[in-house]
C-alpha positions in Angstrom: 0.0 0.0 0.0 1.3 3.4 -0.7 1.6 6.4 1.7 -0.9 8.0 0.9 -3.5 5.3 0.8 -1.9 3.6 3.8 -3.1 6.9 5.7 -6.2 7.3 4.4 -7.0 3.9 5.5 -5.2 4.6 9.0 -7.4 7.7 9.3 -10.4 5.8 8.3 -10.3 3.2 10.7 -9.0 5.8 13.5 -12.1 7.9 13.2 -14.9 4.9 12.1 -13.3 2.6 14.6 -12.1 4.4 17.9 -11.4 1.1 19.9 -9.3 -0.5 17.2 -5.9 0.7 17.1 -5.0 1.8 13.5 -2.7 -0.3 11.3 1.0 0.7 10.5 1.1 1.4 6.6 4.6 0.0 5.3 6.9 2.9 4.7 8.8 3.4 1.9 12.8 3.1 2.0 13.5 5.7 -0.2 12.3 9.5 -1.5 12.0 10.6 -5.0 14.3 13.2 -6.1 12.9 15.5 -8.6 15.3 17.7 -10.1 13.9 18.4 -13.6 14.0 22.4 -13.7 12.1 24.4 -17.1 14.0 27.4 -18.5 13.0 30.9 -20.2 14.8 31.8 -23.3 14.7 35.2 -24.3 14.5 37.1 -28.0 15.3 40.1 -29.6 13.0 41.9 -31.7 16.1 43.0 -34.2 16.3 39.8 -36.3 14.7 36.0 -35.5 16.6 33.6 -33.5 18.3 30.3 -33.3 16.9 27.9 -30.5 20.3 25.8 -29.4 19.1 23.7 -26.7 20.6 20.4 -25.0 18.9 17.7 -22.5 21.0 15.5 -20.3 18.6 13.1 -21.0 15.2 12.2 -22.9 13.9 14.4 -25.3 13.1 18.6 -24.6 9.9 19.7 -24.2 9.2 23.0 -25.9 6.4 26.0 -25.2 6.2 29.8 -26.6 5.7 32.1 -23.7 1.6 33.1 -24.5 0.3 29.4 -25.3 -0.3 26.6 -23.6 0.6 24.2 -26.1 3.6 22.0 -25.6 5.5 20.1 -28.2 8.7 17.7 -27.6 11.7 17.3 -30.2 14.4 15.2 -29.6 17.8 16.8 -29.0 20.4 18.6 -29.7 17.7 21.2 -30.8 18.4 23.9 -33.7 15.3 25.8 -34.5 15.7 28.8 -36.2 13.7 31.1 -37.2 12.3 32.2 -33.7 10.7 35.7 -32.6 8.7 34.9 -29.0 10.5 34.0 -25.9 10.5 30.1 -25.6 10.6 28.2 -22.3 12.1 24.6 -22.2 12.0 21.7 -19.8 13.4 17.9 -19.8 11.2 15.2 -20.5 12.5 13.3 -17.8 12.2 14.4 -14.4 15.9 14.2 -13.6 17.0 15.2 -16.6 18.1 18.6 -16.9 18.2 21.4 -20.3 20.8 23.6 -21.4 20.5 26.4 -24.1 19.8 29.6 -25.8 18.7 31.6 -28.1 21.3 32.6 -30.8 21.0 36.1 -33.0 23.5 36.4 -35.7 23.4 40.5 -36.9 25.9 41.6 -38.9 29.3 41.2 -37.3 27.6 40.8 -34.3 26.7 37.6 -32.4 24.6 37.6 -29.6 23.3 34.7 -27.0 20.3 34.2 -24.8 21.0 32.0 -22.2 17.7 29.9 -21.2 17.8 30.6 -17.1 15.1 30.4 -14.9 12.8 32.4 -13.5 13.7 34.3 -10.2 12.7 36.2 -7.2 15.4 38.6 -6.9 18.0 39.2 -10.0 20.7 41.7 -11.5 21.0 42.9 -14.9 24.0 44.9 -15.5 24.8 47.3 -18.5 27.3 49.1 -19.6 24.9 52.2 -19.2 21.1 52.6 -20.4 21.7 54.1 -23.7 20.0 52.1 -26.7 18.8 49.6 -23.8 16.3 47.9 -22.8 15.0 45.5 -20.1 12.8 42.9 -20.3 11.1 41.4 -17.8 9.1 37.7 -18.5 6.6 36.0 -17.0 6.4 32.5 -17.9 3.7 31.5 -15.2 0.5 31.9 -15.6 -0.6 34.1 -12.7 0.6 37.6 -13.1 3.9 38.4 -10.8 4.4 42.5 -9.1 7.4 43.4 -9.3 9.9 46.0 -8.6 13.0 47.4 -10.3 15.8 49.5 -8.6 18.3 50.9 -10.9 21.6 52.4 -9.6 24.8 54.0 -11.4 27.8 55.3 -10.6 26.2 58.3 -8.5 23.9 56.6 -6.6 20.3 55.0 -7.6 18.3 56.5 -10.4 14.6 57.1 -9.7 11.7 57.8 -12.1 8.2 57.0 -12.8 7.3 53.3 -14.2 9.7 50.9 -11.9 7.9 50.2 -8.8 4.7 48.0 -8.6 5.0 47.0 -12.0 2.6 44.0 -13.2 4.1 41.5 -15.7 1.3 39.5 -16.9 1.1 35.6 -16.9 2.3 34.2 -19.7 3.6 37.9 -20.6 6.3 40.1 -20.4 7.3 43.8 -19.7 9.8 46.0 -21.7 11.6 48.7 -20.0 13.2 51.5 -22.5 16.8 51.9 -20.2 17.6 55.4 -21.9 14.3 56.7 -20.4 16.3 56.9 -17.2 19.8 56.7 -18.2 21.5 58.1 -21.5 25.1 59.3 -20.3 26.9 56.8 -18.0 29.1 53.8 -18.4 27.7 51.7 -16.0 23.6 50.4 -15.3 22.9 48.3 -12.8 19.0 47.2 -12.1 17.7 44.6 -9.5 14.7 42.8 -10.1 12.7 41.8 -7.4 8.9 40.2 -7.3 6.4 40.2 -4.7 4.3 37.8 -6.6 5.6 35.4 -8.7 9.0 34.6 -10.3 10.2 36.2 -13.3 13.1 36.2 -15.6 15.1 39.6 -16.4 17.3 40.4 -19.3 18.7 43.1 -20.8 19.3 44.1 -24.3 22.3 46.4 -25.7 22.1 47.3 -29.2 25.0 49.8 -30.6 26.9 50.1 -33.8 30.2 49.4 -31.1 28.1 45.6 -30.6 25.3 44.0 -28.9 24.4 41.5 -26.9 21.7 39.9 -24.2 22.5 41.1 -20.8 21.2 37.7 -18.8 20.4 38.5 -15.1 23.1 37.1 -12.4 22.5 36.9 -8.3 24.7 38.8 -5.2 27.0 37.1 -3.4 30.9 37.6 -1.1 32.2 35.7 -3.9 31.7 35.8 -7.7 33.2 34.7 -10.9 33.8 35.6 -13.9 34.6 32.1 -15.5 36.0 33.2 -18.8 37.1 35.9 -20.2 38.8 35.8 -23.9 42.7 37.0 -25.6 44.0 39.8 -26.8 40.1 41.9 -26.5 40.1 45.6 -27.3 38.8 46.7 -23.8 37.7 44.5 -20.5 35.3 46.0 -18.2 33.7 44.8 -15.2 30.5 46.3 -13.5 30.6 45.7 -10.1 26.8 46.8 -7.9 26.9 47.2 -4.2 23.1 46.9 -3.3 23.6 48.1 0.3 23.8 50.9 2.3 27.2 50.6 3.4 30.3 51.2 1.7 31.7 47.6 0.3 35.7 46.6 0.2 36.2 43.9 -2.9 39.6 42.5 -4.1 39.5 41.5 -7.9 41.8 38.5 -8.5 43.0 36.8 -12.3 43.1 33.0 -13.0 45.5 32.3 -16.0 47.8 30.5 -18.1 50.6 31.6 -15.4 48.7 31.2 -12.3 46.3 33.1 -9.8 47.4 36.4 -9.3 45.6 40.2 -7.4 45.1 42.3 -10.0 47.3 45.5 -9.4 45.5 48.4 -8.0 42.7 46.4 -7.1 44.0 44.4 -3.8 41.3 46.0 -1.6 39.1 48.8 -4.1 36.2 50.5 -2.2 33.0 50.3 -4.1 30.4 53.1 -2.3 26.6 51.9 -1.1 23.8 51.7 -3.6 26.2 52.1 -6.6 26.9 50.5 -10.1 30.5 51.5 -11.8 32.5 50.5 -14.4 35.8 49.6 -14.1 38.5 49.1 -16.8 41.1 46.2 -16.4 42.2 46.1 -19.9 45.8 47.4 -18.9 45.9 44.8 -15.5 44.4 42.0 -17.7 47.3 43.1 -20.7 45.5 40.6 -23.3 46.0 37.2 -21.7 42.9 35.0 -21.9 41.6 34.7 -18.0 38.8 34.0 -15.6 38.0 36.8 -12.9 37.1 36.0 -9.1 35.7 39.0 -7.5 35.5 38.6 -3.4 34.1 41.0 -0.9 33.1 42.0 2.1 29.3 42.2 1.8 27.5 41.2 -1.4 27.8 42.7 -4.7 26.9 41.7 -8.5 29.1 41.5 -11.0 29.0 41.2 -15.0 32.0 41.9 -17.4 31.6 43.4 -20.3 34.1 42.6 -23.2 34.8 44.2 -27.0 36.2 42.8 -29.7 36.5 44.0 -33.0 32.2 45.7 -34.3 31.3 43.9 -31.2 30.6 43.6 -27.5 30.0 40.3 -25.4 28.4 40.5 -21.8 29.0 38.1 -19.4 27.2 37.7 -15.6 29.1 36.4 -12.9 28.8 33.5 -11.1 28.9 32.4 -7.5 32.1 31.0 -6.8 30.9 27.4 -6.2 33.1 24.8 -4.4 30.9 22.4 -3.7 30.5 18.8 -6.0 28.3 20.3 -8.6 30.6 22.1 -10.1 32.6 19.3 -10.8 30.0 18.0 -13.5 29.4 21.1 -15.6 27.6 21.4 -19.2 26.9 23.9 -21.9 25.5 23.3 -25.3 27.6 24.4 -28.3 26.2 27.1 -30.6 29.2 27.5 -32.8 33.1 27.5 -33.4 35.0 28.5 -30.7 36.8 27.6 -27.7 36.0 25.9 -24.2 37.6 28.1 -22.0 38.1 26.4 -18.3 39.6 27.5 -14.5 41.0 26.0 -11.7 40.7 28.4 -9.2 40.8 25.6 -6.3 44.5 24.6 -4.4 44.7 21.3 -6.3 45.0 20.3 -9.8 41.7 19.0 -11.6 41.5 16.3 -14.0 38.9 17.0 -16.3 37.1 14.8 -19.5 35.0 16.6 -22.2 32.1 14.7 -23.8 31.4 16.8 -27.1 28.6 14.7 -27.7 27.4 12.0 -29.6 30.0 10.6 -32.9 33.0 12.6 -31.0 35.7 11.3 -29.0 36.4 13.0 -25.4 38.6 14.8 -24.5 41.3 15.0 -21.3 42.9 17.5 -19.6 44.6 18.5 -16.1 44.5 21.9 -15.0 46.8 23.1 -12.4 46.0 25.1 -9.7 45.0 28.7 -10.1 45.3 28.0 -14.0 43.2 27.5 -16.9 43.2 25.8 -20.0 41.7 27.1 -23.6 40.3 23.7 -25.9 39.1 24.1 -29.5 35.7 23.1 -30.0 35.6 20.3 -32.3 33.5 20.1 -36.3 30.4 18.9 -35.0 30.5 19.1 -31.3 26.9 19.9 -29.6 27.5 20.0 -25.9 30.4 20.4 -23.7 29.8 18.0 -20.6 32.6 18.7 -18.4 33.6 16.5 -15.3 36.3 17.0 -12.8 37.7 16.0 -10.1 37.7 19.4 -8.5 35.2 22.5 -8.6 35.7 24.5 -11.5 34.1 27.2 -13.6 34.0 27.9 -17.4 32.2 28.9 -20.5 32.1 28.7 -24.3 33.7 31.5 -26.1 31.8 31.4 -29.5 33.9 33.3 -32.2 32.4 34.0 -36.1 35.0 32.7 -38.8 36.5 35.8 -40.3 34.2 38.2 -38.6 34.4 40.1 -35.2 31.2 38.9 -33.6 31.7 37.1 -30.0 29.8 35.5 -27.3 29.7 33.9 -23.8 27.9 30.8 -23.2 28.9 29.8 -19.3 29.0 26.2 -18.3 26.0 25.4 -15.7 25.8 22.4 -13.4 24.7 19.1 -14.9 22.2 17.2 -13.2 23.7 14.0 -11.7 20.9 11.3 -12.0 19.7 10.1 -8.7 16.3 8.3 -8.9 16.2 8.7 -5.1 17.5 9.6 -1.5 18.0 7.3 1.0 16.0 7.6 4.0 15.5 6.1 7.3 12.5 5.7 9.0 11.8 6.5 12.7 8.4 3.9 13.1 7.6 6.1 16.5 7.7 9.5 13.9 4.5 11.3 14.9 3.2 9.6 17.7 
């Protein structure tokens, strides 16, 4: 008998039958885990997109944000040709998706990544001119929500940005350079009161353009790769609080872990977004960023090269076992650029996908390594045997655009969880 019928019956015979004792429904041993997560991809209204999209396992189950029908393809996925935000989910309930939309303009690449929805989120800029931020709703029920925008003098008020309604199945555009035109640095935090939504920006300049996708606060974040030889690096740091915030800004590279100079303890001021330039620190060599602090802070870099600009969120420094099985789906040549920013070496194996052989690699501590992608490759599956952080750095063949697809955790199938059972439990 199952739980749930085992206490029905229990209850039953508890309240029918006072003077019979009620029976002890068998237990089971073990908990399903449910780990299967859906995702919200996001589009630009400047040319159609490419769906890339990846499941660990089982087929991906597709659904435009505004109808309720669902469809499943098998994967890897490349649809082109879309123009409405998509959200994806694994068929099989410990499966997990990776993925984004893909918008090819010009010399200009730009990627989506599919994330999900959130409570409370960061999207950084590198100011608000020709910018824009949506906000989606892939739930049904409408979600309130509220936006705080900050810049390098402090926050930045105005009318539409508080008790905002994003309908269900909807979403909410916010035109930036209605509240910021002249600074370098744009920092906004999304927060709902009802509902979980997903926040992206959008720059679009002749200099480049790209999706800004939304990253989280934390003491400790990471920038897991950042490409050679770019014309400018700049990081946007946001201190959400009301105090004055000390961060140290360290580089992972082909040499070793190093303190960037000048920036061994830089004071970033309450309820601020800023720019800074480490182009000169950086000098060119390809690197991974690990921004530590005091209190929290929100970080994004922002990098050029050549027509175009590529923006990439930070992560939260995570040394814990899931990031030793990390995956990104492959949208296009490039490389696979990993760190090591642990005290002992990893040994790592890359699984390209199906038809290509894996590859091996040991990274050494503080250090990171740069693999071509392979012809043909459709994921990059990476597993370790310590934490590490990376990303994609797509590239187009004799043209300047450039993009950032960072390497999420991979879920690690578990059908279920031990457990032990107490038979006194609720007596």
């Amino acid at each position: 008998i199952g739980v749930v019928a085992g206490l029905a019956i229990s209850l039953g015979l508890s309240f029918g039958v006072g003077m019979v004792p009620a029976q002890e429904a068998p237990l089971p041993d073990t908990v399903p885990l449910v780990t299967a997560i859906s995702r919200t991809c996001p589009v630009t209204d400047l040319a159609p997109a490419t769906l890339v999209a990846a499941s660990s396992d089982g087929e991906i189950r597709l659904r435009l944000v505004g109808e309720q029908r669902f469809i499943e393809e098998p994967g890897p996925l490349w649809l082109d040709e879309r123009t409405a935000p998509t959200v994806i989910s694994p068929t099989e309930p410990q499966a997990s998706v990776v993925g984004g939309h893909l918008v090819t303009t010009d010399n200009q690449l730009w990627w989506g990544a599919c994330r999900a929805p959130l409570a409370d989120q960061y999207v950084q800029l590198p100011g608000g001119a020709d910018s824009r931020l949506t906000i989606i709703n892939p739930e049904p029920d409408d979600a309130l929500v509220d936006v705080t925008l900050s810049g390098p003098e402090g926050e930045i008020t105005g009318d539409g940005l508080r008790g905002l309604t994003v309908p269900g199945d909807g979403q909410l555009v916010i035109e930036l350079a209605d509240h910021d035109q002249g600074t370098e640095a744009l920092g906004a935090r999304v927060r709902s009161s009802v509902g979980r939504v997903l926040a992206v920006g959008q720059v679009s300049r002749h200099t480049g353009g790209d999706f800004a996708s939304s990253t989280l606060q934390g003491t400790a974040v990471v920038i897991p790769a950042l490409p050679a030889d770019p014309a400018s690096t700049k990081l946007l740091l946001t201190n959400p609080g009301t105090n004055r915030n000390v961060v140290t800004i360290e580089a992972v590279s082909e040499a070793g872990r190093y303190v960037l100079e000048g920036y061994e303890s830089f004071a970033l001021d309450a309820q601020r977004t800023i720019s800074l330039d480490l182009t000169a620190p950086i000098a060119g060599s390809p690197v991974a960023l690990i921004v530590t602090a005091r209190d929290d802070f929100a970080a994004t870099a922002v990098v050029q090269v050549g027509d175009d600009l590529a923006i990439e969120p930070g992560v939260m420094d995570d040394q814990s076992v899931t990031a030793q099985d990390l995956v990104a789906v492959i949208a296009g040549p490039g490389l696979l650029q990993l760190a090591n920013p642990g005290q002992g070496e990893a040994l790592v194996v890359i699984d390209w996908g199906a038809g290509q052989a894996p590859a091996n690699r040991t990274i050494e501590p503080g250090a990171i390594a740069s693999i071509e992608i392979p012809a043909g490759a459709s994921l990059a599956r990476v597993s370790s045997t310590a934490p590490i952080a990376g990303a994609v750095v797509l590239t187009l063949p004799e043209r300047s655009g450039i993009a950032m697809v960072a390497l999420h955790a991979a879920a690690r199938p578990q059908a279920s969880m031990p457990m032990q059972v107490e038979p006194g439990l609720g007596r």
